[in-house]
PLY file of the C-alpha trace (Angstrom):
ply
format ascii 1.0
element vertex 88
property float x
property float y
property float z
element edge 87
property int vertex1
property int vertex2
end_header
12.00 -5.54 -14.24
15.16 -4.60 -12.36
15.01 -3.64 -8.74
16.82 -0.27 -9.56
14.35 0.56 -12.00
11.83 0.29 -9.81
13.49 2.82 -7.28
14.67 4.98 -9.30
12.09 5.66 -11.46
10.27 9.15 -11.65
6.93 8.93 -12.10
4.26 7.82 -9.42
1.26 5.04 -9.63
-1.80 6.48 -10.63
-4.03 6.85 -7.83
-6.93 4.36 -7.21
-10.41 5.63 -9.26
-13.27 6.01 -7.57
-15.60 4.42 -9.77
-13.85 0.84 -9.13
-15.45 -1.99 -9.12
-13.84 -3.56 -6.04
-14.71 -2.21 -2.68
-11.04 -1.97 -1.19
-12.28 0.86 1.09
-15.22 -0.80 2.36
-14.17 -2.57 5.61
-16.32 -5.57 5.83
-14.78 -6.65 2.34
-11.59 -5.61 3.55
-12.06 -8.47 6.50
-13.56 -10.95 4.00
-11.03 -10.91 1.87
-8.35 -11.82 4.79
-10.49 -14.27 5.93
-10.29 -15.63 2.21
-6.61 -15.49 1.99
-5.99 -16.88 5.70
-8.27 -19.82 5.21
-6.79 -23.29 5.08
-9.48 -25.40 3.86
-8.86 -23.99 0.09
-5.90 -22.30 -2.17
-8.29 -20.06 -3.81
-7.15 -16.41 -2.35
-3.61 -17.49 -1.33
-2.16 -21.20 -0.72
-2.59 -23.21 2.44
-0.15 -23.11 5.13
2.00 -26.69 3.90
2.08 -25.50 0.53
3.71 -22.30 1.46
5.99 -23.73 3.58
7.20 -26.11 0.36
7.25 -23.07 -1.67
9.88 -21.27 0.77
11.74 -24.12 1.64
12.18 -24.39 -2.44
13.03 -21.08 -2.69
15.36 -20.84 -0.13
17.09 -24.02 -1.11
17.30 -23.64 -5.02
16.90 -20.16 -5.58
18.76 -18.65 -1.94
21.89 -21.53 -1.76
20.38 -22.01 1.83
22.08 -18.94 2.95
20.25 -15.85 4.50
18.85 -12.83 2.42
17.12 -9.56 2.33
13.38 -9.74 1.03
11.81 -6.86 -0.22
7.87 -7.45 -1.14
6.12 -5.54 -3.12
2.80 -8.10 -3.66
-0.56 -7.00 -2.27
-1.52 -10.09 -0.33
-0.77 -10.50 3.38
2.80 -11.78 3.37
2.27 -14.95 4.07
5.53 -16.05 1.72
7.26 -12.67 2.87
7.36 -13.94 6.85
8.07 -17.16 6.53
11.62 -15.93 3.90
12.35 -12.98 6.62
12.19 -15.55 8.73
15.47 -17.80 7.83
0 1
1 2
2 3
3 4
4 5
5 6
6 7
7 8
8 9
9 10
10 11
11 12
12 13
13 14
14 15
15 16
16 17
17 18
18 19
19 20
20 21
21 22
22 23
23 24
24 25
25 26
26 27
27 28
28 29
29 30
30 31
31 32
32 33
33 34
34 35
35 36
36 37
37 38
38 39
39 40
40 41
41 42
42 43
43 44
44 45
45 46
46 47
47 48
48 49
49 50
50 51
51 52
52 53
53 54
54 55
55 56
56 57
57 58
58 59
59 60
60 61
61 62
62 63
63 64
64 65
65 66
66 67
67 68
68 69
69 70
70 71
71 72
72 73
73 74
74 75
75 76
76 77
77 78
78 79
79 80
80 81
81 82
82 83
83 84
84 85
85 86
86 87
């Protein structure tokens, strides 16, 4: 999808039901599942610290030319990629 689309575009995201299935207001699964995606003994909620860092060095060599860039993210995980880009 194009970037402009994205911003430009009219209508809003339906809100969140409340008969979900996933807790995303409860707190303690809130901290569990940042736990889970901070870990480093396993890839299973996001990948481990030396992966990422191949991942970005990837993208910023093949995909970026090595030169500096905006990022804009629009994921729901913690940012781990998102940092480490902003970052160079």
């Amino acid at each position: 999808m194009d970037l402009l689309n994205i911003i430009r575009r009219n209508q809003s995201p339906a809100p969140s039901s409340e008969d979900e299935k996933i807790p995303w207001h409860d707190p303690d699964f809130s901290h569990r599942m940042l736990e889970e995606h901070l870990a480093q003994h396993h890839d299973v909620a996001s990948r481990r610290s030396e992966r990422i860092e191949a991942h970005v060095s990837w993208i910023h060599d093949a995909l970026l030319g090595n030169e500096s860039s905006r990022i804009l993210d629009l994921g729901c995980r913690p940012g781990l990629y998102t940092n480490r880009l902003a970052r160079l």
